[in-house]
N, C-alpha and C positions, 0 to 999 in steps of 0.2 A: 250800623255805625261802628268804626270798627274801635271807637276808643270805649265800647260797650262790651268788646269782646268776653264770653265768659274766665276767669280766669280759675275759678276753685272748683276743678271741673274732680268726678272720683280718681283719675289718673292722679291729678296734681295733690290731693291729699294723701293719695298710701305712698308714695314717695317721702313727704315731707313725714307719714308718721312711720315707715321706716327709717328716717333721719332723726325721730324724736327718739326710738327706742334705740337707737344707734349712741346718738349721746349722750343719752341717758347712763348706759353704760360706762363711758369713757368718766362723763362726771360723776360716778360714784370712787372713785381713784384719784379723782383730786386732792379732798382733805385727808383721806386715808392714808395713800404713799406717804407722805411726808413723815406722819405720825409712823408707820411701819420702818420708814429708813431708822429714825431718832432709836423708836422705842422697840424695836428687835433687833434690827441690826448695828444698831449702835453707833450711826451716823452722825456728821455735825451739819448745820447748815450748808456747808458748800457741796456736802454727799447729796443733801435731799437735792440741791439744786441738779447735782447729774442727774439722780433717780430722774426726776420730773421731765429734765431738757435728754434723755435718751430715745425717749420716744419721737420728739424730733430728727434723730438721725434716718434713722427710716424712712420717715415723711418725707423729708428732703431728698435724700436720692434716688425715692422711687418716686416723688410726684409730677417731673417733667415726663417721666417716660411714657404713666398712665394718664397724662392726656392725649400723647400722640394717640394711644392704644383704643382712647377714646373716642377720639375723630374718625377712627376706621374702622373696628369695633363693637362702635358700640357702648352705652352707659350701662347697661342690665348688668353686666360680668362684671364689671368694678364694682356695683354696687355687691351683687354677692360675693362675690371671690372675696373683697374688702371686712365686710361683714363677721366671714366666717373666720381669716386671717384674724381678727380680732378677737374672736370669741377661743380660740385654739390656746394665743399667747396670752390672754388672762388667763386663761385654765393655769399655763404655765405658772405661773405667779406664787402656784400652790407647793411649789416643788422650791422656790427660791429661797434658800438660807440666808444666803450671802449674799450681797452687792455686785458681783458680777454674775450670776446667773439671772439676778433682776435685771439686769442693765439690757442682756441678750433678750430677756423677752419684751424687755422695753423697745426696743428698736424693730422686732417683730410687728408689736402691736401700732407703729410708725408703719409700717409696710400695708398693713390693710385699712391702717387710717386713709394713708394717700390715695388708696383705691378708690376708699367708698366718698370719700369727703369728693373726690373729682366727679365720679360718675353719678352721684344724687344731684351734686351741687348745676352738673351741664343741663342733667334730663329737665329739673326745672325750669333753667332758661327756654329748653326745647321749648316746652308745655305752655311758656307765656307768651301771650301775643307784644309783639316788640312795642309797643308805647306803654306795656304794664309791665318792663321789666324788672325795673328798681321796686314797685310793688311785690312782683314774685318772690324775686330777691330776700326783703322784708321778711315776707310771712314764712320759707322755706329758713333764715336765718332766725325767725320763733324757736325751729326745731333742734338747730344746732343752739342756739345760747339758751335757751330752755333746759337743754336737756345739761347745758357745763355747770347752767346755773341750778336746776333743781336739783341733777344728778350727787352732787356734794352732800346737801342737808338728807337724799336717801340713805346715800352711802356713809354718813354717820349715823343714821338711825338703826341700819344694819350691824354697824360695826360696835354697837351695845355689848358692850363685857368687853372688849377686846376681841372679837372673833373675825379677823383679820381673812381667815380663808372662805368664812361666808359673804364675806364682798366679794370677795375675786371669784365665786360661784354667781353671785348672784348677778354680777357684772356681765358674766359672760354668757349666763342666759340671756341676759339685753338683748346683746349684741347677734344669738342667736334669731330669735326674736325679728330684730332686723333682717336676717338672713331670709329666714321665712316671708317677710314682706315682700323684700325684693324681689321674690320667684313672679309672684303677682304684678311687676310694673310691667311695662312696654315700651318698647323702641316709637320713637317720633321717626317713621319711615327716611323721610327726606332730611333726617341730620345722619345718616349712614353714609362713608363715603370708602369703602373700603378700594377703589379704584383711583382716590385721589391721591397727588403724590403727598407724600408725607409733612404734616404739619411742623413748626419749627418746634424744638425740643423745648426752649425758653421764650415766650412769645413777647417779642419788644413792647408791643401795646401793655402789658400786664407790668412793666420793670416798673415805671414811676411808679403807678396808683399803688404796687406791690409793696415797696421802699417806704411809704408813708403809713402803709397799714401794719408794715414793720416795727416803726416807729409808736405808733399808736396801740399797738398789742404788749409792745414789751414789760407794760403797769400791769397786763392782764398776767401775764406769765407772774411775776411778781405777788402779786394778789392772791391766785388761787395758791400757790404753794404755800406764802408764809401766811394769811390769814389762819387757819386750821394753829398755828404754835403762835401767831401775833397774842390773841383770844385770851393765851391765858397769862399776858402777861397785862390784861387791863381789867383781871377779875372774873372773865366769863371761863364758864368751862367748856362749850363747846361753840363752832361757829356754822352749824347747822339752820339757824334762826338768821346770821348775819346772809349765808348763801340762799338761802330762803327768800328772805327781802329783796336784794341781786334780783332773783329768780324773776320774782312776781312783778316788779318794776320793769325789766327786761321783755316781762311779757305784754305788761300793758303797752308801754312806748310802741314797742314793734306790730301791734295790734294796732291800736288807736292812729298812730303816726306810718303806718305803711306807704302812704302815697308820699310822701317827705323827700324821699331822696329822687321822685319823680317832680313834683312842684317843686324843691326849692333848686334842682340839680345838684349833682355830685360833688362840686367844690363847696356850695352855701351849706347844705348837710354835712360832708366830709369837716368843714371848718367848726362847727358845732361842736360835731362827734370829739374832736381831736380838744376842745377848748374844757368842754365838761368834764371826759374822760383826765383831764392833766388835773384838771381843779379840785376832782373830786381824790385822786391821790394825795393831791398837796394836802387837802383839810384832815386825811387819816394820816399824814406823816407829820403835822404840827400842833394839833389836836389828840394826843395819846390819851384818849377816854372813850369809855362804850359809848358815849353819845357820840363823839367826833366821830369812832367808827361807820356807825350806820348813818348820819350826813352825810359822810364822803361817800361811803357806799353807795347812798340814793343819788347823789350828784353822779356821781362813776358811773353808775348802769347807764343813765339817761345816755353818754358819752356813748356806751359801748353796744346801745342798742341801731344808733344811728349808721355809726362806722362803719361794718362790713359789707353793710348793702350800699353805701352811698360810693363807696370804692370801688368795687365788684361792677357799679353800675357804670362810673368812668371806664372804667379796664376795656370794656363789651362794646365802648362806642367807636361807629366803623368797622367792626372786624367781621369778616367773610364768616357766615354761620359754618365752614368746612372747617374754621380751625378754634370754634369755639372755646368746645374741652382744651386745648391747648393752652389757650386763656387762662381760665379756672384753673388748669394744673400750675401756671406759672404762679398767678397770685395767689394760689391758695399757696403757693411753695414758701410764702414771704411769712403767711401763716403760722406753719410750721417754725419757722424762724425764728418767727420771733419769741415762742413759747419754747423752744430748746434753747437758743442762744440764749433768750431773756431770763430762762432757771437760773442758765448757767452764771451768767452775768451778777445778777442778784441775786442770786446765790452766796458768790462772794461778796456782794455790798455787806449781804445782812450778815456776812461772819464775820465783817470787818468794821462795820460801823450802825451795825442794829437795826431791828426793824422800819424805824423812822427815816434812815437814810437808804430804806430798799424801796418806799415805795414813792419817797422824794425821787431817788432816780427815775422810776417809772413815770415820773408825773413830766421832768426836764424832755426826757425820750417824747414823750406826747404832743409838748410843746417847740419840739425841733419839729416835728412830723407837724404841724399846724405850720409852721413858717415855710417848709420846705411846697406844700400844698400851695401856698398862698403864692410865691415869688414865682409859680408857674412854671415847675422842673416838668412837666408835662404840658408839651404845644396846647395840648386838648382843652384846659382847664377854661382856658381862657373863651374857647370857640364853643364847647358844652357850657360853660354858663351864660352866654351870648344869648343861645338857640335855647336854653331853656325858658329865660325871663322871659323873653319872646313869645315862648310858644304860652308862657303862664299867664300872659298878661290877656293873649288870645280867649285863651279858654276860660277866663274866670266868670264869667258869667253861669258858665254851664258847669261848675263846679258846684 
């Protein structure tokens, strides 16, 4: 039966746990950067927001090209080329005084983001059998938000005393680490197409679902930067425990609720993701207390554990498996976007109108992306939650 298909096959695990140690890495640089822009370099809030949104530059101009790169290619060499691009430009980090030679290795470490985030993110769709993809999706996005969300509470726990350059060592072993994993994956023969003509640079299926995960990220850009300096302005000293929480929340939902953006389809999920995700900012930007922090927090994760897979999963429906990667490079590209632009953006909020109106904004951005979803800016929404009830109402028995 093929909706029996094995899915958590050894392939599809040292993938995802080369994406674990992959982000694991990235997210020890979360609450860290910040604190490093402020408290060495002498930065204001709208510096940390560049520091943070540089690495988005990268992302963005090299993630259209590594998917075409992908489609013909191959995943294996994004996943390491990306890896090890990453592990090189944190090393860099150790040499950075100043605000502009962080920035250059910021945009670096953009460049093998784009890599690896394309070629893990495709090899998994390869590995799923097509009615388990929004599941795939799921438990492969455990290992990216696992790792943004664990990787924080390490990377304060490293950064004990201040020792600033034992993160960015210890970071880039991660990502080493990764490297090493991916030597061990393998090509899904029949997504090779290196004879096929070239996939579209920016793949039109990917722009809407992209645009609204845009939307829907930009609290997260928000969050992870100013949380780490929110912290101690409501008495805590560190927010290692608050990303902690995130974390473990993050991991349950995405555990527990894997089948979610398969059962409820991509819009009834996506509509969730975008509703929790707004609510759970709005309650940490009208609520300035450790308790309101970690309510909206736990309201927030539920939002953001749902999101990427229920979009990713829209993005993927209908599209020729020849231009898959292409896909994933597009919307992951909105990704990126939205964590550079979203620094940048709130960046300035919070220099100009305080923490409480950085993550208000995050929360408005959310709830544009919930309306935008819903009014049917993508033909698809409408015909994929059709064909989903459909097929849910079908199978419910044998659930």
């Amino acid at each position: 039966m093929v909706g029996q298909e094995r899915l958590l096959t050894p392939r599809f695990l040292l993938v995802t746990c080369s994406g674990l140690a992959y982000f694991l890495s990235l997210g020890m640089l979360l609450p860290v950067l910040p604190l490093y822009v402020q408290n060495r370099l002498g930065g204001d809030n709208a510096e940390v927001g560049i520091a943070v949104g540089a690495f988005a530059v990268g992302a963005v101009l090299l993630r259209p090209s590594v998917g075409r790169l992908g489609d013909r290619f191959g995943r294996r060499v994004l996943m390491l080329g990306g890896a090890i691009t990453v592990a090189v430009s944190i090393a860099c980090y150790l040499v950075a005084t100043s605000l502009l030679p962080l920035l250059v290795a910021r945009v670096f470490t953009g460049f093998g983001e784009a890599a690896f985030f394309v070629g893990a993110g495709t090899m998994i769709t390869d590995l799923a059998p097509a009615n388990r993809r929004g599941e795939a999706i799921s438990y492969w996005s455990v290992a990216v938000y696992g790792g943004l969300s664990f990787g924080p509470a390490l990377g304060e726990l490293v950064l004990n005393g201040r020792s600033y350059s034992r993160v960015w060592i210890v970071a880039a072993v991660f990502a080493c680490i990764a490297a090493a994993l991916a030597v061990g994956t393998k090509e899904s023969a029949q997504f090779l197409h290196q004879d096929a003509p070239q996939s579209p640079l920016l793949h039109r299926a990917a722009l809407a679902p992209g645009t609204v995960l845009f939307l829907g990220l930009i609290g997260l850009a928000g969050y992870t930067a100013f949380v780490p300096l929110y912290v101690r302005h409501i008495g805590l000293h560190s927010s290692k425990l608050v990303f902690l929480v995130y974390g473990c929340l993050i991991l349950v939902v995405r555990i527990v609720g894997a089948r979610l953006p398969d059962r409820l389809g991509p819009v009834r999920a996506g509509t969730g993701a975008l509703g929790f995700g707004g609510t759970g900012l709005l309650i940490v930007s009208l609520w300035p207390h450790v308790a309101g922090l970690y309510v909206g927090t736990a309201v927030f994760a539920v939002g953001m554990s749902l999101l990427y897979p229920a979009l990713l999963t829209l993005a993927l429906q209908g599209v020729d498996d020849r231009e898959r990667a292409s896909v994933v490079g597009t919307f992951s590209t909105f990704f990126d976007l939205s964590q550079g632009l979203g620094a940048l953006i709130l960046g300035g909020v919070a220099q100009a109108g305080g923490y409480g109106a950085t993550f208000a904004a995050g929360a408005i951005a959310a709830y544009f992306g919930l309306v935008l979803l819903r009014c049917g800016v993508d033909p698809r929404t409408r015909r994929v939650a059709a064909v989903v009830h459909a097929d849910a109402e079908l199978a419910e028995p044998n659930f």
